[in-house]
NUZAKOL-764319 format. One record per residue: residue in three letters; x, y, z of N, C-alpha, C, O in turn. Coordinates in steps of 0.001 Angstrom, whole numbers, plus 500000, padded with zeros to 6 digits. Layout:
# residues N
ALA;X;Y;Z;X;Y;Z;X;Y;Z;X;Y;Z
...
This chain:
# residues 81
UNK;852547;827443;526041;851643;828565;526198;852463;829844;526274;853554;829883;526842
UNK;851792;831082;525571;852739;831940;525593;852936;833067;526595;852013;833872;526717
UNK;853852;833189;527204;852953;834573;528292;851877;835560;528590;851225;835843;529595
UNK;851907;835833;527798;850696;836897;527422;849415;835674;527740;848698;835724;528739
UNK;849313;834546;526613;847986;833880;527389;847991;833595;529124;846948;833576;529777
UNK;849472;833365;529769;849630;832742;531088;848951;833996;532080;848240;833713;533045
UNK;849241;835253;531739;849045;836365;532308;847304;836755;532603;846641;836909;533629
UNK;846959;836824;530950;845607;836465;530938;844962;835862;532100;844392;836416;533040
UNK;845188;834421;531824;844271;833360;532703;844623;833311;534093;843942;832475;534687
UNK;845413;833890;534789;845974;834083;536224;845239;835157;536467;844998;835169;537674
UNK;844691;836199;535854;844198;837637;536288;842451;837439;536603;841564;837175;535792
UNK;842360;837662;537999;841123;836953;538752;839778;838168;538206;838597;837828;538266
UNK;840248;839729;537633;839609;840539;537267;839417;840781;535866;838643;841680;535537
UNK;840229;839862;534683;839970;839341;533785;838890;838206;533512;837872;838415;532853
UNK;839187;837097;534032;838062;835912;534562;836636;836795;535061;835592;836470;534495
UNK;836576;837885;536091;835497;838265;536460;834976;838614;535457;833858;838108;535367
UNK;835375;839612;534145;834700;840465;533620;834217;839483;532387;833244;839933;531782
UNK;834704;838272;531925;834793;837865;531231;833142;837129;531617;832200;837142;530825
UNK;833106;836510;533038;831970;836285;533410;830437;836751;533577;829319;836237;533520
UNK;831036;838064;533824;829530;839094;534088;828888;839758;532595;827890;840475;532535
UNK;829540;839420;531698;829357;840453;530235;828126;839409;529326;828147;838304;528784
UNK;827152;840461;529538;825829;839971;528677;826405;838853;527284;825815;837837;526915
UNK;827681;839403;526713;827578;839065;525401;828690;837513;525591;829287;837162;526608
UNK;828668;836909;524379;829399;835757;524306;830749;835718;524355;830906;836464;523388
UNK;831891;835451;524701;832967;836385;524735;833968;834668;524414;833841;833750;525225
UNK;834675;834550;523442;835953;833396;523596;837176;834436;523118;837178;835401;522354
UNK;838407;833671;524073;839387;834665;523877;840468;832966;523342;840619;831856;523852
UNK;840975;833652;522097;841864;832632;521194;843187;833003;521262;843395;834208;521397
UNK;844281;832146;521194;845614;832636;521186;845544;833300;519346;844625;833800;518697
UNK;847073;832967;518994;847496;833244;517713;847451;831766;517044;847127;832162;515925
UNK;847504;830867;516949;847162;830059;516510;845557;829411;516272;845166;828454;515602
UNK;845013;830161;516934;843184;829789;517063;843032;828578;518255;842265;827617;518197
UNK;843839;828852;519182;843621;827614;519948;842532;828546;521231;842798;829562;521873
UNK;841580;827893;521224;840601;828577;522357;841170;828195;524225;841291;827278;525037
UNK;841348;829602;524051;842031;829969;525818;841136;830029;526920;841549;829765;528049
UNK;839848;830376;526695;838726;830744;527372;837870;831229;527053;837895;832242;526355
UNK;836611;830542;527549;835043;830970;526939;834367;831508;527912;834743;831282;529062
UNK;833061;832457;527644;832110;832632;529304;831153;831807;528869;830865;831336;527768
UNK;830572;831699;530308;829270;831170;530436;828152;831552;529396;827253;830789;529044
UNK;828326;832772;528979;827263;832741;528135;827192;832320;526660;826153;832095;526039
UNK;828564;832237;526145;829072;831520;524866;828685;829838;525567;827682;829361;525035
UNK;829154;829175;526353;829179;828077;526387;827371;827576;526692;826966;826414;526658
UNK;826588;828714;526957;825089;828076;526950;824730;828459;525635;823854;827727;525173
UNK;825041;829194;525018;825030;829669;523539;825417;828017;522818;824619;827280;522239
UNK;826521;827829;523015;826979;826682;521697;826789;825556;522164;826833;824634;521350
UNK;826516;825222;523597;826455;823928;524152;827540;823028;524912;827306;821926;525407
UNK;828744;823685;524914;830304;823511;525332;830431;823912;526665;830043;825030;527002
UNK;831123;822826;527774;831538;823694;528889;832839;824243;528286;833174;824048;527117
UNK;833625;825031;529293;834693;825610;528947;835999;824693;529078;837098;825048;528653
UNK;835716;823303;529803;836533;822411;529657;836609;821126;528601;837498;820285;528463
UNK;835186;821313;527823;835445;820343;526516;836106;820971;525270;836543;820365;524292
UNK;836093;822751;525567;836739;823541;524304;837973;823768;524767;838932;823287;524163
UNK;838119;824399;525709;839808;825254;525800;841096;823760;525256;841129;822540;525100
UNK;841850;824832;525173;842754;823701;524282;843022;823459;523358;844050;823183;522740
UNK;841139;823644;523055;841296;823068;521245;841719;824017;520331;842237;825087;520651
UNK;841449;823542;518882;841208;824524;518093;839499;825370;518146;838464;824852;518566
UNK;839659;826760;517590;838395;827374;516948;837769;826456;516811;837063;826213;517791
UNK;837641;825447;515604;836632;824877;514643;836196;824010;515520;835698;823050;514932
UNK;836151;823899;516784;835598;822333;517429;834338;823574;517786;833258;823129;517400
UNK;834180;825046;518435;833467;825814;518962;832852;826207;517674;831697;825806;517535
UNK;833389;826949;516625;832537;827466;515636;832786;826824;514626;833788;827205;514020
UNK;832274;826026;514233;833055;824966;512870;832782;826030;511375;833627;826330;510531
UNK;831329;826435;511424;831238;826802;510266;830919;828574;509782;830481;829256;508856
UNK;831595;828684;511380;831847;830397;511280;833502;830855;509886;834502;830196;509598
UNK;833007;832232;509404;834320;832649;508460;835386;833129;509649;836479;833285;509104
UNK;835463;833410;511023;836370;833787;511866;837123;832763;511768;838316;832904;511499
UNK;836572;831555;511966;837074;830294;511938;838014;830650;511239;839029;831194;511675
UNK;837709;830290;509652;839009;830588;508326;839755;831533;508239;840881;831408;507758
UNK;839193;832907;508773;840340;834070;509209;841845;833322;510024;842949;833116;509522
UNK;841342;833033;511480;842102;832820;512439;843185;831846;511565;844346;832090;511239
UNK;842373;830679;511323;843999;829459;510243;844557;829990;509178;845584;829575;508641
UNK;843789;831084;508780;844499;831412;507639;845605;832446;508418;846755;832055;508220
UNK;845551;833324;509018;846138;834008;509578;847271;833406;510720;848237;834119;510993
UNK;847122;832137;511342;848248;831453;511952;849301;831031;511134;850479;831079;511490
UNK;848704;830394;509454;849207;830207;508842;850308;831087;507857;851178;830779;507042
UNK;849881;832069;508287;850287;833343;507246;851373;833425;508208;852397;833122;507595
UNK;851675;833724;509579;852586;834090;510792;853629;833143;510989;854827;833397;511110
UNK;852791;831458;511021;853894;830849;510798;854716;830786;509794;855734;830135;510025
UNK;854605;831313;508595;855443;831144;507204;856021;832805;507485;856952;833040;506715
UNK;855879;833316;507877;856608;834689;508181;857510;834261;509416;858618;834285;508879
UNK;857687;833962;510460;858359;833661;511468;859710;832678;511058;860480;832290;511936
């Protein structure tokens, strides 16, 4: 995990805001691996936040184009790196 996500998920006023916000909110690393979802995405798609985090994107939005952005774009970073 990379710092920046570790920092993220330790910050108790990150988690809050992430909770209280009308809208659906998942926050993805650089690879599309889902870091954290709110409550209102996870009554939205049907997912707690412990059957997604971890994964990839496509287990949460399979047949969204963000989806194909995000792999295409990990993919693009890893061949640059």
């Amino acid at each position: 995990m990379m710092m920046k996500d570790t920092l993220f998920s330790e910050s108790p006023l990150a988690k809050q805001l992430l909770e209280i916000s009308p809208a659906a909110i998942l926050i993805i690393n650089q690879q599309g691996e889902i870091l954290s979802i709110n409550g209102r995405l996870s009554q939205w798609r049907g997912f707690s936040a412990s059957e997604v985090v971890g994964h990839s994107i496509g287990k949460l939005l399979p047949d969204s184009p963000v989806c194909d952005l995000v792999v295409r774009g990990a993919r693009t970073m890893s061949h640059d790196c």
